[in-house]
C-alpha positions in Angstrom: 80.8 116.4 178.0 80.3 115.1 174.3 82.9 115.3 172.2 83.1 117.7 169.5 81.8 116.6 165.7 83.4 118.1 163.0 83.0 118.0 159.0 84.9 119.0 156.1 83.8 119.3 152.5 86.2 119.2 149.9 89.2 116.4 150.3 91.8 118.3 148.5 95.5 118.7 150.2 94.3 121.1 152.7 90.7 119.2 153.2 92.1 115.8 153.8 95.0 117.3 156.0 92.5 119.1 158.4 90.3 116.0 158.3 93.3 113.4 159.0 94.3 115.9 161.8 91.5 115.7 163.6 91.0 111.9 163.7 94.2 111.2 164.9 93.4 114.2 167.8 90.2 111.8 168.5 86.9 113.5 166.9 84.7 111.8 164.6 84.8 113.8 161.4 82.6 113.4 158.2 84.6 113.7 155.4 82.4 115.0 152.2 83.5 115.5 148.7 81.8 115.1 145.1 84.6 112.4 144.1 84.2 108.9 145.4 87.8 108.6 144.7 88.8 111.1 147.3 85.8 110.0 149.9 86.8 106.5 149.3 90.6 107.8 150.3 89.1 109.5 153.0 87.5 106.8 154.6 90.6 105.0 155.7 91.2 107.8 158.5 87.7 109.7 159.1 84.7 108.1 160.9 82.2 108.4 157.8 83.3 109.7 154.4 80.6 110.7 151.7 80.4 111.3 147.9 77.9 114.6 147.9 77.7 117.6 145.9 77.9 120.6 148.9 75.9 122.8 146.5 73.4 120.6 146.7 70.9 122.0 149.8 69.3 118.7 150.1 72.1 116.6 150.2 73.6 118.4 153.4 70.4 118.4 155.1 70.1 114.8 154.1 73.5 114.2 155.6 72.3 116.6 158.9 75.0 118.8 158.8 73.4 121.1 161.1 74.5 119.3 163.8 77.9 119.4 163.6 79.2 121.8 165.9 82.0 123.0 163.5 82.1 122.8 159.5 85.0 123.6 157.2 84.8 124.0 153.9 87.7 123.3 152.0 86.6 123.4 148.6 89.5 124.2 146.3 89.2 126.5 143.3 86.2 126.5 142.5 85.1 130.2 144.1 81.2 129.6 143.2 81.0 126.3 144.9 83.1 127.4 147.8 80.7 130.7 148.4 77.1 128.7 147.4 78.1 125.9 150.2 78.8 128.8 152.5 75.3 130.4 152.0 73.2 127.3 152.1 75.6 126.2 155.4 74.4 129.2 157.2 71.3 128.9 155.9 70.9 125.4 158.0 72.1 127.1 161.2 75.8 125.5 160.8 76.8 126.9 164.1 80.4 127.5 163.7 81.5 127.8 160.1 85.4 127.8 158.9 86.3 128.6 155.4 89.0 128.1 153.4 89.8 131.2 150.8 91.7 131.4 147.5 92.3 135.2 147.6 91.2 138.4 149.7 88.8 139.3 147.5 87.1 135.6 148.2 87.8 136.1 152.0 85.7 139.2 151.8 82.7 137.6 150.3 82.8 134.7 152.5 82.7 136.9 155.5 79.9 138.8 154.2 77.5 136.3 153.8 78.4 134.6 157.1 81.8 132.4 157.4 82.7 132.7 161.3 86.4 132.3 160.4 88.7 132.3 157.0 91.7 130.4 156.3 94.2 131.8 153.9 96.3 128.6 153.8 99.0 130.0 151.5 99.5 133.2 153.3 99.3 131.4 156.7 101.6 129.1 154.9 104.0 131.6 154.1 103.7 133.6 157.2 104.5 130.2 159.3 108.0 129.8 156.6 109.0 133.4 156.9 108.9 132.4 161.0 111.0 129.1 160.1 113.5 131.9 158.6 113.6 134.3 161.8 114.4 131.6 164.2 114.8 127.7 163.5 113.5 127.3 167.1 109.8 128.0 165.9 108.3 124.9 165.2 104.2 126.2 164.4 102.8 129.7 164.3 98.9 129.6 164.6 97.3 133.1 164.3 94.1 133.5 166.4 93.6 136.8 165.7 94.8 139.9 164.0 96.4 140.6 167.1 97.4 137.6 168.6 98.7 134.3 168.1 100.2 131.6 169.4 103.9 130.1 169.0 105.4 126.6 169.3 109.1 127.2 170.0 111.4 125.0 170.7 113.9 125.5 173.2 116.9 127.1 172.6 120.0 126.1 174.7 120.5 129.1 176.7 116.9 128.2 178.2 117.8 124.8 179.6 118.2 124.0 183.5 116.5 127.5 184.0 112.9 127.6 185.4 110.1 129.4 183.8 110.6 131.9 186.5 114.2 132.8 186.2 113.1 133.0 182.7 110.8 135.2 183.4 109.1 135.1 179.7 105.7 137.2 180.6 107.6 140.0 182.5 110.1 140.6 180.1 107.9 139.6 176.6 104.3 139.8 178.1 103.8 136.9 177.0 102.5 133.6 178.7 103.9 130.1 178.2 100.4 127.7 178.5 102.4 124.4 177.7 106.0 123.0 177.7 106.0 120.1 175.5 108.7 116.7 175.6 108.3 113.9 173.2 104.5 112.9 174.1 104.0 114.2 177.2 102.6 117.9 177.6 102.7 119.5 180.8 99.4 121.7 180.6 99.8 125.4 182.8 103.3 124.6 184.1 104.7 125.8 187.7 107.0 129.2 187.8 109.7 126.4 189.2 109.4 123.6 186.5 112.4 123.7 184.7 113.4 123.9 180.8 115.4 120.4 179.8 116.8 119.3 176.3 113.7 118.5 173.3 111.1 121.0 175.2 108.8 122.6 172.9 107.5 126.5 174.7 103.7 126.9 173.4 103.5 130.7 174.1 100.1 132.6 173.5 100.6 136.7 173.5 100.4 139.7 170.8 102.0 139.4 167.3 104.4 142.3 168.4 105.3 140.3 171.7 106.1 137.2 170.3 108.2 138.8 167.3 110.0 140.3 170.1 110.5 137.0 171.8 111.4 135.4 168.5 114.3 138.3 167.6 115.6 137.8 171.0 116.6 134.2 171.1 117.3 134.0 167.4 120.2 136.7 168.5 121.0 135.0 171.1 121.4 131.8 169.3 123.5 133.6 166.7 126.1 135.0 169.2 
C-alpha cells in the first residue's frame, strides 16, 4: 500500500510544524508558501518545497495538487486567502481537505464551502494546557470529534506493576487503552496481562466525558 502524500500551504509556526511532523513520521510532504524565504526553510525537512501563490488556481493545478490524498491549509491571517485556496482546492477534487481557522466565524465559512476538517489551533492549544493543568500525567490531548478524543497519559505511580486488566480502565472508565508507549518502542493493542512499568505513556481513545473522568481520577489520586 502506497504511502500517504500530504501538502501544506502556508509555512507559518503552525504550517511548518505540521509539515516538519510529518517528515520525520516518514511521508513525503510538499511544502507551499508565497515566500521563498519560508519554502527555502522548508526545504531542509519536506521532500519538495515551493514558492506559489495558493490563490492562484493555476499554480496548484500546475503543481497537481489534486493528487494528494490530504491537503492542509495553514495560511495565517489572511481570512480571504485562507477561504479562496479552500474553494479553488475543492474545486480540483482535493480529496481530503484540513483547514486551519482564525476564529469561529472563519471555521463556519470554511465548512460551508467544503473543508472536511478545521483546526482551531489556539483553542486546541488552550484546551490541551487547561489538560496540562487537571493532571501533569497528560502528555497530548487530540480531539477527533465533538465527542471523542484521544489522550496520551503518562503513567501515574499507583499504575505500575499492575496489568491492564487489574486496571481494568474500560470497565471502570469505558474507555480503551489502544497503545502503551516506553521510550521508542510502542506496543500497538496490548494484552489484558501486559503490565504498567516506570516512563509508560497510556494512549486512551473514549468520550470527552470518559476521559475527564479518568483524568479527575488519577489526578486525585496523585494528590492524596
Amino acid at each position: 500500500m502506497a504511502k500517504k502524500q500530504y501538502a501544506v500551504i502556508g509555512m507559518g509556526r503552525f504550517g511548518s510544524s505540521v509539515a516538519q511532523t510529518l517528515s520525520n513520521l516518514g511521508f513525503d510532504v510538499l511544502a507551499i508558501d508565497a515566500s521563498e524565504q519560508r519554502t527555502q526553510e522548508a526545504s531542509n525537512y519536506v521532500t519538495h518545497a515551493v514558492s506559489a501563490d495558493s490563490t492562484d488556481e493555476e499554480a496548484l493545478r500546475a503543481l497537481g495538487i489534486r493528487n494528494f490524498d490530504v491537503v492542509v491549509v495553514a495560511i495565517g491571517q489572511d481570512i480571504q486567502a485562507s477561504i479562496l485556496t479552500t474553494l479553488i482546492l475543492k474545486e480540483l477534487g482535493v480529496p481530503n481537505l484540513i483547514v486551519k481557522a482564525q476564529s469561529e466565524l472563519h471555521g463556519k465559512v470554511l465548512s460551508k464551502i467544503g473543508a472536511d476538517k478545521v483546526i482551531f489551533p489556539e483553542r486546541d492549544m488552550g484546551m490541551r494546557v487547561a489538560h496540562h493543568l487537571i493532571s501533569p500525567n497528560i502528555i497530548d490531548f487530540i480531539e477527533l470529534s465533538d465527542d471523542y478524543s484521544i489522550l496520551e497519559f503518562k503513567a501515574p505511580a499507583s499504575m505500575f506493576g499492575k496489568s491492564l486488566k487489574q486496571l481494568d480502565i474500560r470497565a471502570k472508565y469505558y474507555c480503551n487503552v489502544m497503545a502503551i508507549k516506553n521510550g521508542g518502542h510502542m506496543n500497538i493493542a496490548p494484552h489484558a496481562d501486559d503490565t504498567i512499568r516506570l516512563d509508560d505513556v497510556l494512549v486512551i481513545v473514549g468520550k470527552n466525558d470518559d476521559l475527564a473522568s479518568l483524568e479527575l481520577a488519577y489526578s486525585e489520586s496523585r494528590q492524596r
